[in-house]
N, C-alpha and C positions, 0 to 999 in steps of 0.2 A: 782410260788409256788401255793399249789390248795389251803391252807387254806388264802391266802391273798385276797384281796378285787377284786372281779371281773373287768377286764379291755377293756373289750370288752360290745356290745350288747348282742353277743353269749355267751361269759362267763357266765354274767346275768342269761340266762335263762335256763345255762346247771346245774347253781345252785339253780335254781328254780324249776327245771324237780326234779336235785338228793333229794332234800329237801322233796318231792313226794313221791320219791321211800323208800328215809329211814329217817322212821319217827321217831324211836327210837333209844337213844343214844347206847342201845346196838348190835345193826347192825354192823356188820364186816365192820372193819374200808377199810380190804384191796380190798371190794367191792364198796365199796364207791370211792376209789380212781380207782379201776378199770373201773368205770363208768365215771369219770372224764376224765382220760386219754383214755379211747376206743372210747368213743363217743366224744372226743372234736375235731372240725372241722380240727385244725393244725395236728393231728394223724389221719385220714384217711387214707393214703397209708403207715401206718407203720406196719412191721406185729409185732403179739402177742408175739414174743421171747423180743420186743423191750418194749411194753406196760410193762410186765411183769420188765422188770428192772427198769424203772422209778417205777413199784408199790414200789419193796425192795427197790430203793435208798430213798422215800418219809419214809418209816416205816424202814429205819434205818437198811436194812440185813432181817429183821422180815417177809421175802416175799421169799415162795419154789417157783424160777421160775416153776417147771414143775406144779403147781397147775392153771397155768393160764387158760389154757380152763375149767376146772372146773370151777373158779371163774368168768368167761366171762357167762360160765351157768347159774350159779344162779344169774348173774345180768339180764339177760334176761328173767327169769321166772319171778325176782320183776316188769320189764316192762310189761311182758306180764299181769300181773295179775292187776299192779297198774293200766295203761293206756291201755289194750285192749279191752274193749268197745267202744273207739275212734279210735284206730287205724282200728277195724273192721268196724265203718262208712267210716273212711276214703280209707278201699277197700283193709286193710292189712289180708289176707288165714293168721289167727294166726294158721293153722297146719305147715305152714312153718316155723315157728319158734322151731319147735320140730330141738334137735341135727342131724346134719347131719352125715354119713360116709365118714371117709378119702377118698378123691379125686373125692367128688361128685360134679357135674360143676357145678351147680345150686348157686342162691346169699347165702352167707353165713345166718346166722340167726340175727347174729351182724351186718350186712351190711345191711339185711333188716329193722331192729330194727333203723339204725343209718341214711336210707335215709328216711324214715316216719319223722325222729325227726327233720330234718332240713326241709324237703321239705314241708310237712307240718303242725308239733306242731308248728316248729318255728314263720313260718308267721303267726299262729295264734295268738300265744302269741308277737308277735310284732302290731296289730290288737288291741289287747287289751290293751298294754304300749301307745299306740296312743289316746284309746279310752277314755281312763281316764288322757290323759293330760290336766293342769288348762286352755287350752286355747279351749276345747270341752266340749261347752254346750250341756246338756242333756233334751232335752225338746223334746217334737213331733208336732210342730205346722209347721217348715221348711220342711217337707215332709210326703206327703198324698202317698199312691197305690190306683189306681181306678180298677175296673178289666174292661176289654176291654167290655164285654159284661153288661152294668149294670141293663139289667133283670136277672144276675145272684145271685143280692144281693136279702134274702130272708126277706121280711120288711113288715110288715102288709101295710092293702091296704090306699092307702091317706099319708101314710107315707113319710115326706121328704126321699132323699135317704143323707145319711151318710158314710164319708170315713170311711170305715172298720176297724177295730182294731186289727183283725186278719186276716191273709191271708190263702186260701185254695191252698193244693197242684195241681201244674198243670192246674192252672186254669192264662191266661193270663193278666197280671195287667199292665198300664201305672205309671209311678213316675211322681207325682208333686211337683217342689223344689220350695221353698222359698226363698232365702239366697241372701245377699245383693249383689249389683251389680252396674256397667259392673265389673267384677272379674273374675281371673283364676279360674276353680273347677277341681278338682280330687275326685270322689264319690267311694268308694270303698265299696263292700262287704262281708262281713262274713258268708258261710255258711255253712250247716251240712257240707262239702264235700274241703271247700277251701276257701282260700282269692283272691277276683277278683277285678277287676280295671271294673267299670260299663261305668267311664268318665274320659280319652277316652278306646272305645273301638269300633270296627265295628260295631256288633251287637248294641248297643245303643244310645251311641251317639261318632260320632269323634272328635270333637270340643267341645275343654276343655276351651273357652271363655263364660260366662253367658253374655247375651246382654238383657235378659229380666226379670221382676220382679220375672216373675213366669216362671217356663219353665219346659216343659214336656216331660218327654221322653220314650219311643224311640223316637229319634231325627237325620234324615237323616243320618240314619241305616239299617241295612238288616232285624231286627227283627220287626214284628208291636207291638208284647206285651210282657214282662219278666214271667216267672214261675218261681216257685220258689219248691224247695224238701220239704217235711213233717221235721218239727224242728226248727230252728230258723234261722231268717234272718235279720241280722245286717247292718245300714249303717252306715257310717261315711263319711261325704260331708268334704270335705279341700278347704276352699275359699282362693284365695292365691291377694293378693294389687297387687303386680308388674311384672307380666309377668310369666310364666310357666317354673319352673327353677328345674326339671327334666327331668331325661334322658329319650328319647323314650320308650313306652312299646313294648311288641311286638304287630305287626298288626295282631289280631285277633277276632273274634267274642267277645268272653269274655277272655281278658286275665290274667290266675291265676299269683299272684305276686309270687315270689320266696322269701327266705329268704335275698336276698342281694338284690333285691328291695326294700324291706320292710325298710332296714336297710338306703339305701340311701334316702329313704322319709323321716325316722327319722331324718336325720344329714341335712337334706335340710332344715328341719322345724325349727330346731334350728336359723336359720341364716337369715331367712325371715319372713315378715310380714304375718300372717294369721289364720282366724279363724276358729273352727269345730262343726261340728255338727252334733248330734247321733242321731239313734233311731233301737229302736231295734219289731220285731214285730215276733210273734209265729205263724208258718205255721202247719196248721190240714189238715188230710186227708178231702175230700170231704163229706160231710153230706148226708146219706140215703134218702131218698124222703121221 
């Protein structure tokens, strides 16, 4: 039932998105529930004759099946207009989203609206259910950026040099962690563009073991330094007591999590010991001379 209490992670956040989209109580009930049933994970390969009848069985008959792509429309203009600012960071042509004609091959406008919302709102908003769990501490002394070259930092002359507070785009930085130890870690990222696994990963470091107080990385990796895009860049370090009890990522330079990643780190976290720790840091474009 859509008015009963979410039961899932994905439920969660599909009531979290809708709550977004329609803010006011007088918003067409039958769009509201059209957004629930079009975009909810389990109705993915169902077509719209089908959507459409759960909309009239929820509203009692009170639902013209033949109104359904109309109302599939104007659930898509509330996405495009609520969340396309982000969707267009995230690399979504909102011209694509304009109505297509019958028997055009190209992805539907709903399918493209419905793979952005899992691939990636979701893993972000699972990012952030993490980030604000009671057992992540928010403080920024457990992790420094250095940039690889530190005649890049600009500091009057005689000046100590000082871990940066901000980071510049494109410009290459080493991490230095804190966090208690020998322990499992899992560092993940949040950024303009996606949610990434930093540790492990190729490109960073492969070895999700801390053995030292302080440990810097890249760490017997491909890359010598991280950049990072202009906006913000979030981490969240997951120290874990007793051995590394997730499932492989993929083997890749930086691998982005998926939403059913995200959700298995969730339900792993419940069940084992371990601590977190945030920080979050604003990347600016490069400074004029």
């Amino acid at each position: 039932m859509v008015n009963s209490q979410p039961q899932t992670l994905q439920e969660q956040f599909l009531l979290y998105t809708k709550q977004q989209l329609f803010t006011h109580n007088r918003n067409s009930e039958a769009q509201k529930l059209c957004f629930w049933h079009r975009w909810h994970p389990d109705n993915v390969n169902k077509e719209h004759p089908t959507i459409a009848c759960q909309i009239k069985d929820d509203l009692n008959g009170g639902f013209e099946l033949a109104n359904i792509n109309v109302t599939i429309g104007e659930v898509i203009k509330k996405i495009k207009k609520t969340l396309g600012e982000q969707m267009k960071l995230d690399g979504v042509n909102l011209e694509e989203l304009q109505p297509k004609k019958a028997g055009a091959p190209d992805v539907s406008p709903w399918q493209i609206c419905y793979h952005w919302l899992w691939d990636k709102a979701f893993p972000r908003w699972m990012f952030g259910k993490l980030q604000k769990h009671e057992k992540v501490v928010l403080n920024n002394g457990w992790l420094e950026c250095m940039p690889l070259n530190a005649d890049d930092i600009r500091r009057p002359r005689g000046a100590p040099q000082e871990p940066p507070t901000e980071l510049i785009a494109d410009w290459g930085y080493q991490l230095q962690l804190q966090v208690p130890f020998p322990r499992y870690l899992l560092l993940l990222n949040q950024s303009t563009d996606g949610t990434y696994s930093l540790c492990p990963s190729l490109g960073v470091c492969k070895e999700y073991e801390v053995s030292q107080a302080v440990e810097t990385m890249p760490k017997n990796a491909k890359w010598p330094g991280i950049y990072f895009d202009s906006g913000e860049a979030e981490f969240l370090a997951i120290v874990l007591r007793d051995g590394w009890p997730f499932s492989d990522f993929p083997e890749d330079e930086i691998p982005e999590l998926t939403g059913a990643q995200m959700v298995e780190v969730w339900e792993t976290l419940q069940r084992v010991e371990w601590q977190g720790f945030y920080r979050r840091y604003t990347v600016v474009d490069m400074p004029s001379p």
